[in-house]
C-alpha positions as a Markdown table, in Angstrom:
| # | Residue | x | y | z |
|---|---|---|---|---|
| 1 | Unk | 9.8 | 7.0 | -21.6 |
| 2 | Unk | 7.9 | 5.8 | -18.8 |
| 3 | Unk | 6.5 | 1.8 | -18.6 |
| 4 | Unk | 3.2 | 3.0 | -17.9 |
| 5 | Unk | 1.1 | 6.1 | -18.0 |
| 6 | Unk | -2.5 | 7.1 | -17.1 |
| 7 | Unk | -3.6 | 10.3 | -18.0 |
| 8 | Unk | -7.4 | 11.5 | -16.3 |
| 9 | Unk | -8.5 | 7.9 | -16.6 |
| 10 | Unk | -12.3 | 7.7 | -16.0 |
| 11 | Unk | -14.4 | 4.6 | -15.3 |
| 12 | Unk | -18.2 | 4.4 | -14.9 |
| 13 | Unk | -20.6 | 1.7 | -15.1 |
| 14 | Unk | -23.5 | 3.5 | -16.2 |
| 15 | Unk | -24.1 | 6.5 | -14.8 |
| 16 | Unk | -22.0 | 5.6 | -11.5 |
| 17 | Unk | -18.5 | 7.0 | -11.5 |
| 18 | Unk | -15.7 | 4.8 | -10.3 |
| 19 | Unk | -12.7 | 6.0 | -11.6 |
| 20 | Unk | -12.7 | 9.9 | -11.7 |
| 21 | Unk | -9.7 | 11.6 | -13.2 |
| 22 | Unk | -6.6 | 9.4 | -12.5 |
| 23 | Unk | -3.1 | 10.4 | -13.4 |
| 24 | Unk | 0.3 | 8.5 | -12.8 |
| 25 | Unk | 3.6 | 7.3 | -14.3 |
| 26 | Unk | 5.4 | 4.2 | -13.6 |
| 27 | Unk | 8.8 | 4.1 | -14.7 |
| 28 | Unk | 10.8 | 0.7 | -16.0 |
| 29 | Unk | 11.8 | -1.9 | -13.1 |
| 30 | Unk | 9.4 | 0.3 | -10.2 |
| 31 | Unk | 6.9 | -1.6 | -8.1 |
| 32 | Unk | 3.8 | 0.6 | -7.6 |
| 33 | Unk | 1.0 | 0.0 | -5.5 |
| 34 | Unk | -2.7 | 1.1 | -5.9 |
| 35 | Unk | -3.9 | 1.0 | -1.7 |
| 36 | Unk | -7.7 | 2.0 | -0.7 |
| 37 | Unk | -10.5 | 0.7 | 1.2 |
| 38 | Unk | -13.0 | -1.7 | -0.7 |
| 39 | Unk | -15.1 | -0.2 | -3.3 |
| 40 | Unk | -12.3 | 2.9 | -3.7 |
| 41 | Unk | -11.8 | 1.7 | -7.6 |
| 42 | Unk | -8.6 | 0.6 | -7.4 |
| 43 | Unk | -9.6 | -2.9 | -9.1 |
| 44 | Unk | -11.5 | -1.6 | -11.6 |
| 45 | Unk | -8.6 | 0.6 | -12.7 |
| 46 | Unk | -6.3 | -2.3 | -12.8 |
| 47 | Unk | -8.8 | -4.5 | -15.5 |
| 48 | Unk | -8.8 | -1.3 | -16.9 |
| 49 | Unk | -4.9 | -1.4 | -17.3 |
| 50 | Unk | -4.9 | -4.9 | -18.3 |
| 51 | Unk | -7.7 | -4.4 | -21.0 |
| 52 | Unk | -10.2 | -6.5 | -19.2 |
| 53 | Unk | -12.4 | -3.0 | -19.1 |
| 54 | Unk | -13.0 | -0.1 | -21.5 |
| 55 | Unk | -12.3 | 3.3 | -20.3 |
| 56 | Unk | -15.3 | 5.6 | -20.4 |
| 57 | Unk | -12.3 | 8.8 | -20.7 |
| 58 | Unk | -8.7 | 9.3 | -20.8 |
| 59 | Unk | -5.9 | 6.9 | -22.0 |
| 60 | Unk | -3.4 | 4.7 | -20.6 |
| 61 | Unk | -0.4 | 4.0 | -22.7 |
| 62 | Unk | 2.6 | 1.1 | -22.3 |
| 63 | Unk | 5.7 | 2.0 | -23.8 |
| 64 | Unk | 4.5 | 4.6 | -25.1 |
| 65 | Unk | 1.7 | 3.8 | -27.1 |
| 66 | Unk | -2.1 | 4.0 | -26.5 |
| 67 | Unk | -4.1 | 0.2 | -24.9 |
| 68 | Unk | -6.8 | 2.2 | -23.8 |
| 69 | Unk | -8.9 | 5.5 | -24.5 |
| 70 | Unk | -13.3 | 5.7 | -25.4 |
| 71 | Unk | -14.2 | 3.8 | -28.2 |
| 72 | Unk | -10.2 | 2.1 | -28.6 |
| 73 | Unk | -8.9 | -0.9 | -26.9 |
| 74 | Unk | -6.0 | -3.1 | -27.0 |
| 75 | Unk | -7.1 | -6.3 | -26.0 |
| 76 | Unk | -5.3 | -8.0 | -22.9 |
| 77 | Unk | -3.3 | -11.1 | -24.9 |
| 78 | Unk | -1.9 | -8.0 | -26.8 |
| 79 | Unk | -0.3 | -5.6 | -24.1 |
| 80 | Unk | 2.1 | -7.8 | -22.9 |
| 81 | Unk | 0.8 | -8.0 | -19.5 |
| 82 | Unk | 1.2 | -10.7 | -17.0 |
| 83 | Unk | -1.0 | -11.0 | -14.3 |
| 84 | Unk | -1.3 | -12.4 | -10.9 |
| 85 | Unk | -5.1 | -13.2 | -9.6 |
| 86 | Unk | -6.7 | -13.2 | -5.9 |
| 87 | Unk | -7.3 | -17.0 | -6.3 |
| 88 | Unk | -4.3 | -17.9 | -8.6 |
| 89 | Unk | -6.2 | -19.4 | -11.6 |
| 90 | Unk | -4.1 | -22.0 | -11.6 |
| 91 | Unk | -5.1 | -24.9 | -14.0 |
| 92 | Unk | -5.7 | -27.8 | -11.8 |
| 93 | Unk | -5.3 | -30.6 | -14.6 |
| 94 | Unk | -1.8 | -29.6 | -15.5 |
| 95 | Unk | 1.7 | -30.1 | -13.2 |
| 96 | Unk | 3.3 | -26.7 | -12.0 |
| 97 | Unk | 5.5 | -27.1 | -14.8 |
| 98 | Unk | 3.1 | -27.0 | -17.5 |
| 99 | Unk | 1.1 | -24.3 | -15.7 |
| 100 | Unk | 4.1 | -21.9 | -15.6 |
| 101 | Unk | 4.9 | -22.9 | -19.0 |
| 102 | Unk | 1.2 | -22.1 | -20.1 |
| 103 | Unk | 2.0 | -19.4 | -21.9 |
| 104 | Unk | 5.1 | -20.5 | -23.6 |
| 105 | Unk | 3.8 | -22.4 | -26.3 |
| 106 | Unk | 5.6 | -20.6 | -28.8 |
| 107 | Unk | 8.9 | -21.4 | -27.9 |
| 108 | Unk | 10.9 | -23.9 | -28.7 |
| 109 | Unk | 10.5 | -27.1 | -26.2 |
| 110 | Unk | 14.2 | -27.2 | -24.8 |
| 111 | Unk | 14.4 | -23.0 | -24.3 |
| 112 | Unk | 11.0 | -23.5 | -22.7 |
| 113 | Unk | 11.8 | -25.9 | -20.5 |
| 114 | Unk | 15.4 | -24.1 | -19.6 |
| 115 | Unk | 12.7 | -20.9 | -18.8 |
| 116 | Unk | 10.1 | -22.6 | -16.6 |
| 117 | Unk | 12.9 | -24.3 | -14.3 |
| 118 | Unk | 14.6 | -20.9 | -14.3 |
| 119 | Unk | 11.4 | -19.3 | -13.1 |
| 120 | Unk | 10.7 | -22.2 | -10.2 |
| 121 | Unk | 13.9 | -21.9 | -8.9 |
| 122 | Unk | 14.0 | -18.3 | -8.5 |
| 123 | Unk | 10.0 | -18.8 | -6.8 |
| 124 | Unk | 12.1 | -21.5 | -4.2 |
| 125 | Unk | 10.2 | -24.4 | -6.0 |
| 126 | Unk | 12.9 | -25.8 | -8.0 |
| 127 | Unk | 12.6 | -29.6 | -8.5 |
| 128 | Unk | 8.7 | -29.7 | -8.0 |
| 129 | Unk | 7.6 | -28.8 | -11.5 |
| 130 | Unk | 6.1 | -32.3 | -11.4 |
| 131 | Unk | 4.0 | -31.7 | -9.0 |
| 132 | Unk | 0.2 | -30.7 | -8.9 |
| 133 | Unk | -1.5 | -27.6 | -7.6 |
| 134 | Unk | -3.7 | -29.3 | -5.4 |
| 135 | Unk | -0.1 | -31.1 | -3.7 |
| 136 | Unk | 1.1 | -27.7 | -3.0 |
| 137 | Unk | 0.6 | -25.1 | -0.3 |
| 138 | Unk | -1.8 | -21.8 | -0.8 |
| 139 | Unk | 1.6 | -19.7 | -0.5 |
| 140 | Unk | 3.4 | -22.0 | -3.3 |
| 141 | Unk | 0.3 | -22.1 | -5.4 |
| 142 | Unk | 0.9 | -17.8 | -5.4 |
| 143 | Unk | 4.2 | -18.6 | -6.3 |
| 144 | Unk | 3.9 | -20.6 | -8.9 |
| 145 | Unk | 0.7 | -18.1 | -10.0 |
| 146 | Unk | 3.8 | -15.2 | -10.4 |
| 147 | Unk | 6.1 | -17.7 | -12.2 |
| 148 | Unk | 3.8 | -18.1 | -15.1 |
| 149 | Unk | 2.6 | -14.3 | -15.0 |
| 150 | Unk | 6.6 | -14.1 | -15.3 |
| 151 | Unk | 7.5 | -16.7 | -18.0 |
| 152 | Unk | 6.5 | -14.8 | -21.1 |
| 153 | Unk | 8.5 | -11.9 | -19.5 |
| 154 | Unk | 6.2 | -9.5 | -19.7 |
| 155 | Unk | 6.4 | -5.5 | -20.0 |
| 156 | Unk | 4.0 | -5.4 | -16.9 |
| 157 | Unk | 3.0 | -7.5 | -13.7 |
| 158 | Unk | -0.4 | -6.9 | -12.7 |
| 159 | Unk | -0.9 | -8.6 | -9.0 |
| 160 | Unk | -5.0 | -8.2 | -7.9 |
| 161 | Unk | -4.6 | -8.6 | -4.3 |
| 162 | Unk | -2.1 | -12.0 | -4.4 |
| 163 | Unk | -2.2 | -12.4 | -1.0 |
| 164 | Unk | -5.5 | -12.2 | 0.3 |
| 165 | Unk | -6.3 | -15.8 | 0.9 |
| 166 | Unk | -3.0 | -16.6 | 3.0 |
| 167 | Unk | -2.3 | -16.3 | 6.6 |
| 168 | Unk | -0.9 | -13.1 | 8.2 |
| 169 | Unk | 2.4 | -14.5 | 8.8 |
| 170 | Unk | 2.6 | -16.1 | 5.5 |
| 171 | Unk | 1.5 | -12.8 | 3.5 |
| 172 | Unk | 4.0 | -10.6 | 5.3 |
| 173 | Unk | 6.3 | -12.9 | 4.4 |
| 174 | Unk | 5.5 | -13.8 | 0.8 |
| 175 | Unk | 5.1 | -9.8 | 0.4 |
| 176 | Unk | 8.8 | -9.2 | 1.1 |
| 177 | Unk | 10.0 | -12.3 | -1.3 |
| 178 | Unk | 7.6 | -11.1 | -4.4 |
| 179 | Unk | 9.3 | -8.4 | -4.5 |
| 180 | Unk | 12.7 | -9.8 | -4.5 |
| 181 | Unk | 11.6 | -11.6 | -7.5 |
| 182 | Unk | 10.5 | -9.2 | -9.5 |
| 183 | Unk | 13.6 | -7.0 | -8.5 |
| 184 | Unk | 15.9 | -9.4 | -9.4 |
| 185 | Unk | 13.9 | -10.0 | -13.1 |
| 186 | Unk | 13.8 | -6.4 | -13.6 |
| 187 | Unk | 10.1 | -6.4 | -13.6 |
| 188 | Unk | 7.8 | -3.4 | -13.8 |
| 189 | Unk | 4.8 | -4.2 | -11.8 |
| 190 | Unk | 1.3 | -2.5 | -10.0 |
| 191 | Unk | -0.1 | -4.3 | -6.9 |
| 192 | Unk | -3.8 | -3.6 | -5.8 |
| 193 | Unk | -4.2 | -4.3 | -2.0 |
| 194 | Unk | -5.7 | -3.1 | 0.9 |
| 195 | Unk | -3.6 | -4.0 | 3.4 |
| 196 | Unk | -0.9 | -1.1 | 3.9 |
| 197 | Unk | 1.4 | -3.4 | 5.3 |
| 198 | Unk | 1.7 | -5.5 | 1.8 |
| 199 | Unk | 1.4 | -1.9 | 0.2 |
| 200 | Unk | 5.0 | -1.0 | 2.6 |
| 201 | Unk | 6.4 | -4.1 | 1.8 |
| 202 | Unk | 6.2 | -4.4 | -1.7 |
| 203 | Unk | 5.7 | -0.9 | -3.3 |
| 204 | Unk | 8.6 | 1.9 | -4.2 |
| 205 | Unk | 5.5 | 4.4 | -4.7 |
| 206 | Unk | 2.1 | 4.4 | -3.3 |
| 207 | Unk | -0.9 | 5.6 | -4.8 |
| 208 | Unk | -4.0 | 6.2 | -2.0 |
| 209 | Unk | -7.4 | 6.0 | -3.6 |
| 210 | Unk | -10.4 | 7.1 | -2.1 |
| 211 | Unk | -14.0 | 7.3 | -4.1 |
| 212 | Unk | -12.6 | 6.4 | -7.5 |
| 213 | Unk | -9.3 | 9.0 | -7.4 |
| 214 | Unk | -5.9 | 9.0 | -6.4 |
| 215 | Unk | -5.3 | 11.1 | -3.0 |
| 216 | Unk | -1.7 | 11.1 | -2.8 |
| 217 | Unk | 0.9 | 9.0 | -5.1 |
| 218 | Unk | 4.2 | 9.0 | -3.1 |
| 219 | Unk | 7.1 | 7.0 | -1.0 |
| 220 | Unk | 5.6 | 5.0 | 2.1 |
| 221 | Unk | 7.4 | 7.4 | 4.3 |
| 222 | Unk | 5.7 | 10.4 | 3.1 |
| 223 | Unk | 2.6 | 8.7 | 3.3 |
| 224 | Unk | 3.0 | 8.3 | 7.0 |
| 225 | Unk | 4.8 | 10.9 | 7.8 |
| 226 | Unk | 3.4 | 13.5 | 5.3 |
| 227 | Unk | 0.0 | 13.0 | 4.5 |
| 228 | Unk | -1.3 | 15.2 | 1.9 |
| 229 | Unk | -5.1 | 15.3 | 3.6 |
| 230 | Unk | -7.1 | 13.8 | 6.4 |
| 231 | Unk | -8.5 | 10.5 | 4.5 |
| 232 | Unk | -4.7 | 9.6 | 4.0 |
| 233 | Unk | -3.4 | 10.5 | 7.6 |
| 234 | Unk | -6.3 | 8.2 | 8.9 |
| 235 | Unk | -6.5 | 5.8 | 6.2 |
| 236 | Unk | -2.0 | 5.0 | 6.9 |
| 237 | Unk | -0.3 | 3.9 | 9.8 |
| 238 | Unk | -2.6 | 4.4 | 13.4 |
| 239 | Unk | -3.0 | 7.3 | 14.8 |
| 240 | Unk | -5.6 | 9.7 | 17.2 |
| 241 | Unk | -6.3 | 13.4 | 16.4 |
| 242 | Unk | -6.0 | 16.0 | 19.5 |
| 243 | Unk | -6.8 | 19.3 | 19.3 |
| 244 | Unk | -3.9 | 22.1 | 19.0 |
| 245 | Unk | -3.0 | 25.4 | 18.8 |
| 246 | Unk | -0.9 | 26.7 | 16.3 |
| 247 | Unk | 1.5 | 29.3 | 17.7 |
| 248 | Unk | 3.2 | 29.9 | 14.2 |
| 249 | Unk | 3.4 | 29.1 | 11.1 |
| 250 | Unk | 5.8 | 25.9 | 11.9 |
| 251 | Unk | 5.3 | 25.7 | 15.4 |
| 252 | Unk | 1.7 | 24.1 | 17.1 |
| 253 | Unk | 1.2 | 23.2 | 20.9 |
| 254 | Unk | -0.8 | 20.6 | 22.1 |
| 255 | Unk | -1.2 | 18.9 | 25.4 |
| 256 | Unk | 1.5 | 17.5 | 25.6 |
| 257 | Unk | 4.0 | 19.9 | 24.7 |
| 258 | Unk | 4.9 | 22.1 | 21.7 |
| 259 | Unk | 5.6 | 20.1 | 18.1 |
| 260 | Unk | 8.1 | 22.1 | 15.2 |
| 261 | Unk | 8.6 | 21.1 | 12.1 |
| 262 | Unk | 9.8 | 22.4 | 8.8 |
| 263 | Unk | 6.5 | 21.3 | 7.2 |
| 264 | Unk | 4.0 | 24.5 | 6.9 |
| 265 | Unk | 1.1 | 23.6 | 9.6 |
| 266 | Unk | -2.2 | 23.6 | 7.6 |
| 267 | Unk | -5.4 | 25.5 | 9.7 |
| 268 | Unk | -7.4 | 26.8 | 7.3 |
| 269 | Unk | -8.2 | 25.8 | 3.8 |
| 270 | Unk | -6.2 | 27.5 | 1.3 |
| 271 | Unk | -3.9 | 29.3 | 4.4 |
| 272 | Unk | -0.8 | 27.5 | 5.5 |
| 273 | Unk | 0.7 | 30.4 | 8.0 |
| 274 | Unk | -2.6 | 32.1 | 9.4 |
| 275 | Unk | -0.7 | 33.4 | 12.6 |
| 276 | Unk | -1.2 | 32.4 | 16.4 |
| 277 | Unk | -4.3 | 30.6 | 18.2 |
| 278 | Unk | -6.2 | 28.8 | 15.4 |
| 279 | Unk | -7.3 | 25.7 | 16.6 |
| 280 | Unk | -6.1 | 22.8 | 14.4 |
| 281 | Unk | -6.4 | 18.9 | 14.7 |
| 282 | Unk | -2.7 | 17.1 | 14.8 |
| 283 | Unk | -2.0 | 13.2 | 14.5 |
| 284 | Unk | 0.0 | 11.8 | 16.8 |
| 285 | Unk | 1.2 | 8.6 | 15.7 |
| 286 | Unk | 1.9 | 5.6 | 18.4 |
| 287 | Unk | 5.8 | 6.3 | 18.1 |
| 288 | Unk | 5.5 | 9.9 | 18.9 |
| 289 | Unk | 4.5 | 9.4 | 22.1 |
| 290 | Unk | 7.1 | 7.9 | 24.4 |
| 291 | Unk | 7.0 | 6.3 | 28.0 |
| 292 | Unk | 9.5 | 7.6 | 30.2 |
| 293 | Unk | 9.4 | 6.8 | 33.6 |
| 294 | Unk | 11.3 | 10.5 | 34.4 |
| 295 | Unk | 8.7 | 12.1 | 32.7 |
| 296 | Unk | 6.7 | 14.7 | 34.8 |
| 297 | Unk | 3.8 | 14.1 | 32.2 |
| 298 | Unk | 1.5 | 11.5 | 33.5 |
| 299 | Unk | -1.2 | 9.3 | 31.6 |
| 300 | Unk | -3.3 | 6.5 | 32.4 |
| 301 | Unk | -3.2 | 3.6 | 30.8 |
| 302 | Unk | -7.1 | 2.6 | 29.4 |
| 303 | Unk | -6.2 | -0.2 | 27.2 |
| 304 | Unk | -3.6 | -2.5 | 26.1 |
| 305 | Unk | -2.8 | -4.8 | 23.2 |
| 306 | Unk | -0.1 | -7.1 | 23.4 |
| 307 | Unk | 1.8 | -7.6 | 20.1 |
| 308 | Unk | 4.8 | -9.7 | 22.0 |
| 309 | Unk | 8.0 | -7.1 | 21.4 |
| 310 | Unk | 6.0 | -4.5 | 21.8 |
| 311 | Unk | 2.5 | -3.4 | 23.4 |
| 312 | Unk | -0.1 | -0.5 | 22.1 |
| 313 | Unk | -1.4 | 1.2 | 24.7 |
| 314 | Unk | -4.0 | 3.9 | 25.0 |
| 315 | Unk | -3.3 | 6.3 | 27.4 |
| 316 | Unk | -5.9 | 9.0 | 29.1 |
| 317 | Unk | -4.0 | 12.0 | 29.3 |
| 318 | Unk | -5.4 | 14.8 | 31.7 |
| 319 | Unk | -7.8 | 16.5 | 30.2 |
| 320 | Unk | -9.4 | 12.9 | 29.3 |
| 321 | Unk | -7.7 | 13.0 | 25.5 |
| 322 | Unk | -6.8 | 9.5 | 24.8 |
| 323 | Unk | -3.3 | 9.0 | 22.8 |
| 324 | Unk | -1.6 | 6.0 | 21.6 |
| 325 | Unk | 1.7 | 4.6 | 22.4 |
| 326 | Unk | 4.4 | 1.8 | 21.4 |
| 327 | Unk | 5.9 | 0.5 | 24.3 |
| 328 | Unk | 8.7 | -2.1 | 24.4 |
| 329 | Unk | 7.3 | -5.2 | 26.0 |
| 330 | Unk | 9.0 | -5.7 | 28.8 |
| 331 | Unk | 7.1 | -2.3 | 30.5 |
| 332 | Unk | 4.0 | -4.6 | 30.9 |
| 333 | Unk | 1.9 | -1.8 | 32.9 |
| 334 | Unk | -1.6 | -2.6 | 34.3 |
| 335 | Unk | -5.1 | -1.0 | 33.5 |
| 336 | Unk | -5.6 | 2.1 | 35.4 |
| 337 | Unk | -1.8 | 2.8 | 36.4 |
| 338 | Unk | -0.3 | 6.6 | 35.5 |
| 339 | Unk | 2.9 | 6.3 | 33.6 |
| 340 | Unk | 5.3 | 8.9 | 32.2 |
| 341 | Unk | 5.2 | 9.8 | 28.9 |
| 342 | Unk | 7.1 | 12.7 | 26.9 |
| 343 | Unk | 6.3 | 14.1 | 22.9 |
| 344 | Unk | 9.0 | 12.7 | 20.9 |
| 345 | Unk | 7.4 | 14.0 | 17.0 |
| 346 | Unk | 9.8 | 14.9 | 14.0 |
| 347 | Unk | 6.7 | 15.9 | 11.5 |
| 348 | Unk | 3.3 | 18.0 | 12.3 |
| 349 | Unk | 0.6 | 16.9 | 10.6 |
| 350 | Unk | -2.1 | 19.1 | 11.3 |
| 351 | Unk | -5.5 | 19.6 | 9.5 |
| 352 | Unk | -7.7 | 22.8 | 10.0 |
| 353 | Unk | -10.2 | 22.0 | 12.9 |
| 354 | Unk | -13.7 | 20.8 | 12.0 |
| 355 | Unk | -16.0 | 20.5 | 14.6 |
């Protein structure tokens, strides 16, 4: 039986569609994520999983049994969800350990205590239950925000884009230990983000929303290396589309040399293997294309961003196509110099041309 199901969830508010049709399964101890652009619908769905919304159609079930479906809904303090906010919501007037023992009160006072010191040692704050939010760092504060989501233990984690308001370094990093903590309690949980990078760190399975529905629901790795449409392949990872030429049905050429793959090359709608010389768009991602000084393939280099063991470059090939590429640092080239690149691509991904 699955944690959590949706089946053709809809939300509107009046007559303004923002959840159309959404369908996924999350199974016990899985880490899902819900990744889009703002204003995609991915947090309205989530109130709508945590019974903050009603649903205008379809159901969403935990454990199997209905929380949500028109006209019939479980309200939040019911589902046994815990949930992690944008801002933590911590309660200012109380010490970390009262906060993450918030929802305890049920419990008898020594088990509770033996719980909430549990929880803040495995958030790395162990010892500083006596402390106040306002004594604490943003990145603790988001700890200690997941501790008391955790406490009641909970048959789901709901986390509203946890990281938004800290750093770049610190959210990377915070990202990666998250979900070492709810691995190591066994926790079922749903992040809503918009930064792909959180979305890699955390998530076993990734669900891309665009305009209220789900495009693709998959690993990270298929997601960059198999997107299922256009939005997807532009929306993951970096990339630049060049224009092709499919010579069969796995093979395509483009500038910069011919691409195979076991993948089906898409150019036309509803025609995967439409023979040789339609024109298709392929992505090239910045790993695909590699410097090599041998190579007899020249490009210019137009711009560069440093990134310290690594630089992006955008290259000019000949016929004035510009390509991206990952280059180790310490081939610092300068604006305006030819250097030799080669095609080093595992996957096509090519989309029917649309100009």
């Amino acid at each position: 039986m699955s944690k959590l199901e949706l089946k053709a969830v809809v939300q509107r508010y009046g007559s303004h569609t923002i959840v159309n049709g959404v369908d996924f399964r999350l199974e016990q101890g899985s880490i899902a994520c819900l990744l889009g652009p703002s204003g995609c619908g991915k947090t309205t769905l989530l109130r709508c999983i945590a019974g903050f919304e009603d649903v205008a159609g379809g159901e969403i079930l935990i454990n199997g049994s209905p929380v949500s479906s028109p006209g019939r809904r479980v309200p939040p303090e019911k589902r046994q969800v815990g949930m992690v906010f944008q801002d933590y919501a911590l309660f200012p007037h109380l010490t970390v350990a009262r906060n993450v023992g918030f929802g305890l009160g049920g419990m008898p006072a020594l088990e509770r205590d033996r719980r909430v010191e549990e929880l803040l040692v495995t958030v790395g704050l162990g010892g500083q239950g006596h402390k106040f939010p306002h004594e604490l760092s943003g990145g603790q504060q988001q700890r200690v925000a997941l501790a008391r989501a955790l406490a009641p233990r909970p048959e789901l984690v709901l986390l509203d884009e946890p990281f938004s308001n800290l750093d770049v370094d610190l959210r990377e990093r915070l990202s990666v230990e998250v979900r070492e903590i709810l691995k190591k309690e066994g926790m079922t949980a749903v992040l809503v983000t918009h930064d792909q990078h959180e979305a890699f760190a955390m998530a076993d399975e990734i669900g891309v929303m665009s305009d209220g529905r789900i495009q693709q629901w998959d690993t990270p790795y298929n997601l960059y290396h198999r997107p299922v449409n256009r939005f997807v392949a532009d929306f993951v990872g970096k990339g630049v589309f060049v224009p092709g030429e499919v010579l069969d049905d796995r093979r395509v050429r483009i500038e910069l040399g011919v691409l195979s793959s076991g993948v089906p090359v898409e150019c036309s709608r509803g025609c995967q293997a439409c023979g040789r010389g339609c024109a298709v768009e392929v992505l090239l991602r910045p790993d695909d294309v590699v410097h090599d000084d041998s190579s007899p393939t020249r490009a210019e280099v137009r711009y560069k961003a440093f990134r310290g063991a690594d630089i992006l470059y955008t290259l000019r090939l000949d016929s004035g196509v510009e390509v991206l590429s990952l280059v180790p640092s310490h081939h610092n080239h300068a604006l305006g110099e030819q250097i030799g690149v080669r095609l080093e691509a595992d996957h096509v991904i090519a989309f029917r041309h649309t100009g």
